[in-house]
C-alpha positions as CSV (number, residue, x, y, z in Angstrom):
1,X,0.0,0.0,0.0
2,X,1.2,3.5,-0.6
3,X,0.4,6.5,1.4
4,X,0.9,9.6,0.3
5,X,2.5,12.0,2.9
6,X,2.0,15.8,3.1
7,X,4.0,17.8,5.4
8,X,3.4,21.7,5.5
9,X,4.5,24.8,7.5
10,X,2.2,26.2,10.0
11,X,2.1,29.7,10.2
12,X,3.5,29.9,13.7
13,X,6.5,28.2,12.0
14,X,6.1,24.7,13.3
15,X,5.0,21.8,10.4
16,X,2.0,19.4,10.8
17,X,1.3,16.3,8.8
18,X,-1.4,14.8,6.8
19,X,-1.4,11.1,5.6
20,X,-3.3,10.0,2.5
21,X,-4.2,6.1,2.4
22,X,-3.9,4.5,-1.3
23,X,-2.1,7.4,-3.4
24,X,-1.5,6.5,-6.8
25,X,2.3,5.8,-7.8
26,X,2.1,8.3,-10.7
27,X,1.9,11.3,-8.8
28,X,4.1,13.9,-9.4
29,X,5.5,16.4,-7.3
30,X,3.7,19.2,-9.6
31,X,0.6,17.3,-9.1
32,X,0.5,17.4,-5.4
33,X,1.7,21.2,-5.0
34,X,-1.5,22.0,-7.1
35,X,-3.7,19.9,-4.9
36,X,-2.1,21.0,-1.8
37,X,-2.7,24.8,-2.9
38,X,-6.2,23.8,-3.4
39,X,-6.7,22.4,0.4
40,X,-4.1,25.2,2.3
41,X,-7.3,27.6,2.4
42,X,-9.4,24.8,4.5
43,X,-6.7,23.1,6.5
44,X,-5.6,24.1,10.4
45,X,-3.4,22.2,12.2
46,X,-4.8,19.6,15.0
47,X,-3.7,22.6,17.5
48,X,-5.8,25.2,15.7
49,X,-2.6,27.0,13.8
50,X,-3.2,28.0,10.1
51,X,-1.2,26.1,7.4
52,X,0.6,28.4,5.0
53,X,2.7,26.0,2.4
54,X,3.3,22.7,1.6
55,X,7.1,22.0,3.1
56,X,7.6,18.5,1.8
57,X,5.5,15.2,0.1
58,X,6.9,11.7,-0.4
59,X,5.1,8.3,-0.6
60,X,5.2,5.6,2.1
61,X,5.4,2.2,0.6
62,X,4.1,-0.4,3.6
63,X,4.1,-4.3,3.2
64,X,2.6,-6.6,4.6
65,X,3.5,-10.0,5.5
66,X,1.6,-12.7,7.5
67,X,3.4,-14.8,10.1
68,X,2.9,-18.3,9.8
């Protein structure tokens, strides 16, 4: 599974993080800065502070294996 990571700066200078579950492998950076514009206008930290720019995005790749 790959989650898509989004890690932006708050406007009181600290960074908060939002996870997306199932992103799809052909994102592009260029892709995600226009979708993260679109949701900076509608997103607050979980401590209240506004979020002013997207600081960094990467995927996660997880695996999963079961024990036997």
């Amino acid at each position: 599974m790959k989650t898509l990571v989004l890690k932006f700066k708050t406007a009181g200078g600290s960074t908060s993080t939002l996870s997306v579950a199932n992103a799809k492998e052909t994102l592009t950076m260029a892709s995600v800065q226009e979708a993260a514009a679109k949701l900076l206008p509608v997103l607050v930290s979980a401590g209240g502070a506004e979020l002013v720019s997207l600081d960094d995005a990467y995927l996660v790749t997880t695996e999963k294996t079961l024990l036997n």
